[in-house]
Structures are given as structure tokens and as C-alpha cells.
TORMIVEX-810488 format. One record per residue: residue number from 0; residue in one letter; x, y, z of N, C-alpha, C in turn. Coordinates in steps of 0.02 Angstrom, whole numbers, plus 50000, padded with zeros to 5 digits. Example, Ala and Ser with C-alpha at 12.3 -4.5 7.8 and 13.67 -1.06 7.14 Angstrom:
# TORMIVEX-810488
> num; residu; n_px; n_py; n_pz; ca_px; ca_py; ca_pz; c_px; c_py; c_pz
> 0; A; 50660; 49716; 50390; 50615; 49775; 50390; 50660; 49835; 50390 $
> 1; S; 50642; 49888; 50354; 50684; 49947; 50357; 50645; 50002; 50394 $
***
This chain:
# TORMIVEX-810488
> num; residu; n_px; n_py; n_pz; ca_px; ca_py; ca_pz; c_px; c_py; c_pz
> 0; X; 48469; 48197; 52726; 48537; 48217; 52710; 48555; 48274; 52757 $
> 1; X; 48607; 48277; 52786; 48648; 48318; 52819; 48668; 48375; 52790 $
> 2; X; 48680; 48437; 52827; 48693; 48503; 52797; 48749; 48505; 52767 $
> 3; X; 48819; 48461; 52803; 48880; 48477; 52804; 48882; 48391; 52716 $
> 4; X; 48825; 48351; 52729; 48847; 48323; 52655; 48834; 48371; 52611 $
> 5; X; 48752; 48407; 52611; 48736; 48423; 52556; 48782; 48485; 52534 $
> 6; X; 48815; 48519; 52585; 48881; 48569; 52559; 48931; 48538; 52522 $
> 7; X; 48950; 48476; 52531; 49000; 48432; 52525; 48988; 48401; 52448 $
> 8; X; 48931; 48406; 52427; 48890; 48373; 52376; 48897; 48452; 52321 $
> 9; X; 48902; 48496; 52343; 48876; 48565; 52306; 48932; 48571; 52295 $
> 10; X; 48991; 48591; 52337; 49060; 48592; 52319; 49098; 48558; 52274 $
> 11; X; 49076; 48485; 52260; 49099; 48438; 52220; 49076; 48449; 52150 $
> 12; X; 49003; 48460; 52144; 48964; 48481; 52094; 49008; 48558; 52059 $
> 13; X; 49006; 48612; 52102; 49034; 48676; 52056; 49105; 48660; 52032 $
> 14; X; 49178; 48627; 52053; 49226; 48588; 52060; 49222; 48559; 51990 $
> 15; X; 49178; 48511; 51989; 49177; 48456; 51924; 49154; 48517; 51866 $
> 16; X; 49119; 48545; 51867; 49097; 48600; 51817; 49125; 48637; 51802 $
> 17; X; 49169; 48680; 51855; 49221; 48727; 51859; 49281; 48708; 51800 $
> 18; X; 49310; 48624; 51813; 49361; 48595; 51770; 49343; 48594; 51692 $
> 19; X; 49384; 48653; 51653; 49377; 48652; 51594; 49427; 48603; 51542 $
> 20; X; 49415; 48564; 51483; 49482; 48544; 51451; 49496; 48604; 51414 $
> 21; X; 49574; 48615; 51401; 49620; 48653; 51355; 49619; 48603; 51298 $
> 22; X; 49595; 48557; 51288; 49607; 48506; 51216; 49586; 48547; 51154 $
> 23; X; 49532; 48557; 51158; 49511; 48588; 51093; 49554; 48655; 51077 $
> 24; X; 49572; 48694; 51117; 49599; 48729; 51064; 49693; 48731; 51058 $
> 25; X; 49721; 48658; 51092; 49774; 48660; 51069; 49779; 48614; 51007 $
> 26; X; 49717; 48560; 51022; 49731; 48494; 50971; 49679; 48541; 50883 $
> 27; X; 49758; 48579; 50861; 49704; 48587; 50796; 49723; 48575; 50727 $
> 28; X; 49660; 48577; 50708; 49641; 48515; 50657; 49680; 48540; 50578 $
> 29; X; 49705; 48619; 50599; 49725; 48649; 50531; 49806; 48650; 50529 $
> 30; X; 49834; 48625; 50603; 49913; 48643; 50593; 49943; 48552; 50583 $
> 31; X; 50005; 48552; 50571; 49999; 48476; 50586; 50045; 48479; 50654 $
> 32; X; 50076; 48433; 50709; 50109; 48443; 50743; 50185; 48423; 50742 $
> 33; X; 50227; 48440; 50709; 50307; 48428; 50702; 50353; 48415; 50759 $
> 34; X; 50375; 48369; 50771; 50416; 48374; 50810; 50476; 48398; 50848 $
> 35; X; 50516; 48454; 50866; 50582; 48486; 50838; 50592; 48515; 50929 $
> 36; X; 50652; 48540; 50935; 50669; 48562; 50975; 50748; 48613; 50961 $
> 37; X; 50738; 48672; 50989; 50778; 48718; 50975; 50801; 48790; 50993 $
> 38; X; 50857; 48783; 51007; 50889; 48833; 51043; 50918; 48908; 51010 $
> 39; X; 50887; 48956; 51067; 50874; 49035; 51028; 50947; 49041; 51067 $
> 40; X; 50972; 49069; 51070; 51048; 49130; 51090; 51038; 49196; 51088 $
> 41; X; 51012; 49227; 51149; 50991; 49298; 51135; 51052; 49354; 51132 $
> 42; X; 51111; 49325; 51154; 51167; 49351; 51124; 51203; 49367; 51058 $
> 43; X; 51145; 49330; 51024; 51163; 49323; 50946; 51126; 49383; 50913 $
> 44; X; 51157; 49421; 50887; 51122; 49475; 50843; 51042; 49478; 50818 $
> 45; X; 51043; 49427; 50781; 50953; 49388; 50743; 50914; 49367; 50803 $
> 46; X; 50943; 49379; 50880; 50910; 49350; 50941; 50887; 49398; 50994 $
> 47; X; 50937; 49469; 50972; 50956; 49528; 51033; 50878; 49559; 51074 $
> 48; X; 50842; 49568; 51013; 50771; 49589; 51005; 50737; 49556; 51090 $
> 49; X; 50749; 49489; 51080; 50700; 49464; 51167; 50745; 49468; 51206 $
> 50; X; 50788; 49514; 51219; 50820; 49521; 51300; 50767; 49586; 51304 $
> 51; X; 50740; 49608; 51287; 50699; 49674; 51304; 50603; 49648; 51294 $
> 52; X; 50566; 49674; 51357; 50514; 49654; 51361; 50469; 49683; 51288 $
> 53; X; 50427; 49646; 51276; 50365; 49653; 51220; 50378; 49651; 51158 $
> 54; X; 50472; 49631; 51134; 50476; 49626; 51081; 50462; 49537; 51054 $
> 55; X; 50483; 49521; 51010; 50483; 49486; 50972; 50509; 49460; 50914 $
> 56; X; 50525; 49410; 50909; 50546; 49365; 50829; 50525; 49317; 50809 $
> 57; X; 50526; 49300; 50742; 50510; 49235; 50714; 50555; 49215; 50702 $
> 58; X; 50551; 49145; 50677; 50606; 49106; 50665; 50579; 49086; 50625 $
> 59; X; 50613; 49060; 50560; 50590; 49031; 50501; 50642; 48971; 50478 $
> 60; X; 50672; 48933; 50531; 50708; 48907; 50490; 50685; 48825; 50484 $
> 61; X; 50696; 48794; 50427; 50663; 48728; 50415; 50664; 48681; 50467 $
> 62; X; 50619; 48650; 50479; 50613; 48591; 50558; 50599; 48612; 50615 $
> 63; X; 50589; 48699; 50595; 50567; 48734; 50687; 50507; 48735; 50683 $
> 64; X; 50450; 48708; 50700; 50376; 48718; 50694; 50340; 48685; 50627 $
> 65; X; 50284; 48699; 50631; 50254; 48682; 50568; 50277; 48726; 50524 $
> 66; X; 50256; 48804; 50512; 50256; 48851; 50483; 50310; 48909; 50518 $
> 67; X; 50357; 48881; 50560; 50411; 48941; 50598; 50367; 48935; 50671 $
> 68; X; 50393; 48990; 50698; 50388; 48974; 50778; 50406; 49078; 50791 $
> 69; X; 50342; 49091; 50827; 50366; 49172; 50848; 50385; 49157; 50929 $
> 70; X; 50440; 49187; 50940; 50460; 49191; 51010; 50457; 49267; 51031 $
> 71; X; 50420; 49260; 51112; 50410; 49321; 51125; 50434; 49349; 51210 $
> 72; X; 50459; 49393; 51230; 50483; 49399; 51286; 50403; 49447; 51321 $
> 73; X; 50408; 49422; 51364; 50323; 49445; 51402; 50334; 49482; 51466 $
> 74; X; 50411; 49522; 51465; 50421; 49538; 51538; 50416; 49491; 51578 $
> 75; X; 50494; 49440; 51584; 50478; 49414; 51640; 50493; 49324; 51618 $
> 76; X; 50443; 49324; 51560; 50419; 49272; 51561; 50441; 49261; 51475 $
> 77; X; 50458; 49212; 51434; 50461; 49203; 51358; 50395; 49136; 51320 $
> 78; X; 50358; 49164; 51295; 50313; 49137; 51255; 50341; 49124; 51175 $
> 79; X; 50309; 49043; 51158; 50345; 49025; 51111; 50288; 48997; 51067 $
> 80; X; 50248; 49028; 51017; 50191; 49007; 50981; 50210; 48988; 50914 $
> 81; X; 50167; 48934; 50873; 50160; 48902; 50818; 50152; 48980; 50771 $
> 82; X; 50191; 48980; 50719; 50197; 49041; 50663; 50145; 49026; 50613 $
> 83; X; 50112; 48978; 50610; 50033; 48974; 50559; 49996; 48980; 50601 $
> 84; X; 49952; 49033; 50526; 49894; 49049; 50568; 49859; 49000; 50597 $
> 85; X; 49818; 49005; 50661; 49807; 48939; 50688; 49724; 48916; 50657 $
> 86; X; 49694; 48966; 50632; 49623; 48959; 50601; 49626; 48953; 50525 $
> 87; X; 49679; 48921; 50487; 49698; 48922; 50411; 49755; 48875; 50404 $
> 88; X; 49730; 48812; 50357; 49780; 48777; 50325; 49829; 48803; 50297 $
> 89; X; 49904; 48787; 50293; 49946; 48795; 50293; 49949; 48806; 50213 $
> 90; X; 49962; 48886; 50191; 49972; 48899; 50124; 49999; 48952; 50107 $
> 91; X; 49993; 49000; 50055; 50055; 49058; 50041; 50052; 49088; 50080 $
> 92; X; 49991; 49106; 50124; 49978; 49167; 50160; 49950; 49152; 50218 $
> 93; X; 49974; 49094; 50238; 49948; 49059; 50322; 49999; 49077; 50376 $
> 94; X; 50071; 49112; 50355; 50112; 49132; 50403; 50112; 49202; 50437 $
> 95; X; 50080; 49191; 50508; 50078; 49244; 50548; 50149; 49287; 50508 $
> 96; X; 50122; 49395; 50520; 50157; 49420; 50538; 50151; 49457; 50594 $
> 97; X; 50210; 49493; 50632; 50234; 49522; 50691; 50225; 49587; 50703 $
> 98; X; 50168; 49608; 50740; 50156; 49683; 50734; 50138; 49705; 50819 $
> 99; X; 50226; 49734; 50836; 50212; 49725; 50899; 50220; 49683; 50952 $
> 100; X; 50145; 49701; 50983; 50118; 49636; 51020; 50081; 49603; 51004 $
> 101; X; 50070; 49596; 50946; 49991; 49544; 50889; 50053; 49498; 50850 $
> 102; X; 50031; 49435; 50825; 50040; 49425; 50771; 49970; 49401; 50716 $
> 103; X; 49958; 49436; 50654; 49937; 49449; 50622; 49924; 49408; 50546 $
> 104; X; 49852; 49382; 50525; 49855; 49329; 50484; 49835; 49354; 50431 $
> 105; X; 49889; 49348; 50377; 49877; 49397; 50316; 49819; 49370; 50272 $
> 106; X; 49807; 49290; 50305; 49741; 49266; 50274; 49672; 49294; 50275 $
> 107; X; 49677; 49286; 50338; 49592; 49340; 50363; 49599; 49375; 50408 $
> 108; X; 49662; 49400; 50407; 49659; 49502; 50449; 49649; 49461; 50513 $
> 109; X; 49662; 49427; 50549; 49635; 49403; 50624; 49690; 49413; 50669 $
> 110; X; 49692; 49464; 50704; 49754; 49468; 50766; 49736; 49426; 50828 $
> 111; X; 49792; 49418; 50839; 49805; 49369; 50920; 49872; 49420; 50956 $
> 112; X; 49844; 49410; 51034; 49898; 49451; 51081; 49937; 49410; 51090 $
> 113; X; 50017; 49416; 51075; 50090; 49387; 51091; 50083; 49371; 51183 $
> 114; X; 50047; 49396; 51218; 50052; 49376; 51269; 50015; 49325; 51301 $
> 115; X; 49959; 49323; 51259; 49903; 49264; 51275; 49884; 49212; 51224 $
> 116; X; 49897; 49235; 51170; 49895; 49182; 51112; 49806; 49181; 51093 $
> 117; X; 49769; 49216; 51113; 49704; 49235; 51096; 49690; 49276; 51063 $
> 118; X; 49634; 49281; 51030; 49626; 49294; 50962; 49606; 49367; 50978 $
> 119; X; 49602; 49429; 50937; 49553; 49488; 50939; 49499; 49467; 50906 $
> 120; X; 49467; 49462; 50915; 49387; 49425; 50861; 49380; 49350; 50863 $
> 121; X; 49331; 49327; 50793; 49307; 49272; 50791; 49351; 49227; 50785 $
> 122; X; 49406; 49206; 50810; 49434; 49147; 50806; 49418; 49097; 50822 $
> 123; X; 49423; 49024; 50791; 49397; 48983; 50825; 49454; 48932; 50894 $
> 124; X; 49512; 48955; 50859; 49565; 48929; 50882; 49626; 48996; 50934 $
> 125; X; 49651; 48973; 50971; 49718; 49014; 51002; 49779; 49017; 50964 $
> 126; X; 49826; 49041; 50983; 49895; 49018; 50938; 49915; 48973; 50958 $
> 127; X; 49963; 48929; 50932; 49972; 48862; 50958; 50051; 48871; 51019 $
> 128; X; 50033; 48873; 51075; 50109; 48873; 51119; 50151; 48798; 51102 $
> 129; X; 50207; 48828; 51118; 50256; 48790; 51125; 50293; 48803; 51185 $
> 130; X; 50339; 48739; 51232; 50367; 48756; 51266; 50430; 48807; 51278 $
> 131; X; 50421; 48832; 51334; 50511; 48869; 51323; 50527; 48853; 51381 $
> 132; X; 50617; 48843; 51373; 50642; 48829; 51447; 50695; 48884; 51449 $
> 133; X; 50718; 48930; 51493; 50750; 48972; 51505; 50836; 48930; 51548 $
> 134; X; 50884; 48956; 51512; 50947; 48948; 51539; 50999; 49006; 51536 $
> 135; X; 50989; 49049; 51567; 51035; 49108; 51564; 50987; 49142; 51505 $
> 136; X; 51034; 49157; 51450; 51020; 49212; 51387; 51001; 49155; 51329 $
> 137; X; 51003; 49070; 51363; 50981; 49046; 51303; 50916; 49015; 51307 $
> 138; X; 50861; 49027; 51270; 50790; 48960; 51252; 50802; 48911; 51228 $
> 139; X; 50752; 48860; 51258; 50761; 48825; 51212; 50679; 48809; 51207 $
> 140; X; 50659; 48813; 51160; 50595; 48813; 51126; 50564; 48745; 51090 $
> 141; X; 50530; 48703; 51111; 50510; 48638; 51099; 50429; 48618; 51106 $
> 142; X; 50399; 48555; 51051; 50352; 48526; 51089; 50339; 48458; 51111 $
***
């Protein structure tokens, strides 16, 4: 074997290993996945909060998410995560709250960063993203 295969062979090898799936921790087993699509108006009073970086809102209204939907402005950029906790079936106390830059699972105390959707501790799961598409001052937030 040749130097320039067996480089060629090594490269391919770290490459194939390197490629991780994201499946497992979007496909999870505790949220269900709803279908919905829906538009924020940050001109709207209940919306004003994400024209300014690191804040945040939830939305709670019926058909947005499984359990609501937190939308978050990331400087720059707007992140749009599943509002149940993502490590807890859906019950009195499975709805993330907003502290900050965490949102916070009143089930088992487990914070996740609004900017990465990862957990502070043992989680087994991320928060669940949703898309956002930016048009001027309006989202529209979908999956």
C-alpha cells in the first residue's frame, strides 16, 4: 500500500467517526411532536421583550408546541425551543420556566441555556428547537 492511499484511508476513517447523528436527542420519546406554525410580532407589546438581546418569552397559546414554545433573541440570532421539559412527560409541572438565560424544570430543578438548548447537569435530553424564520420585526416559529 502506498503512503498517499494509506493517508487517504486514515482520513476517511477519522471523517466517518468524526460524523455524529443529532437524532437522539431531537427524536424524544417524552414530548409528542405537534404540528403548528406561528407568527410572533415583536411590535406587539406581549412580543417587545425579543427586540433586545438575552431576553425572552413564552408563548402559551393552544396549537403552539406541545407544551408552549419559549422564544429567545440570542444577539443576533432568535432561538425557538419546545416549552416541556424535555426529560419529563408532559404533566402539571413539565412546563419549563424562564429565568433569564435558563429555562428551568419545576419537575426536577434541571436548567438548560436559552442559547444552546443544553442542559446544566444530568440531562438526558436537549431542549427541543424549533425553527425560526426572521422577516423584519416578525418570526415565524415552526416545525
Amino acid at each position: 500500500m502506498t503512503r498517499n492511499t494509506f493517508v487517504l484511508i486514515l482520513l476517511l476513517f477519522v471523517a466517518i467517526i468524526g460524523c455524529e447523528s443529532d437524532t437522539v436527542r431531537h427524536n424524544n420519546p417524552f414530548v409528542p411532536n405537534y404540528p403548528f406554525s406561528f407568527q410572533v410580532d415583536m411590535e406587539l407589546p406581549m412580543y417587545s421583550a425579543l427586540l433586545y438581546p438575552s431576553n425572552a418569552v413564552l408563548i402559551t397559546t393552544a396549537g403552539i408546541g406541545a407544551n408552549g414554545v419559549i422564544v429567545f433573541n440570542a444577539g443576533g440570532s432568535y432561538r425557538a425551543y419546545e416549552a416541556n421539559c424535555p426529560n419529563q412527560y408532559m404533566s402539571n409541572c413539565s412546563r419549563l420556566e424562564i429565568e433569564g438565560i435558563k429555562a428551568v424544570c419545576p419537575c426536577d430543578e434541571l436548567e438548560y441555556s436559552l442559547f444552546t438548548g443544553t442542559p446544566f447537569g444530568e440531562g438526558n435530553y436537549t431542549l427541543i428547537p424549533y425553527r425560526v424564520e426572521q422577516y423584519g420585526n416578525v418570526l415565524i416559529i415552526s416545525n
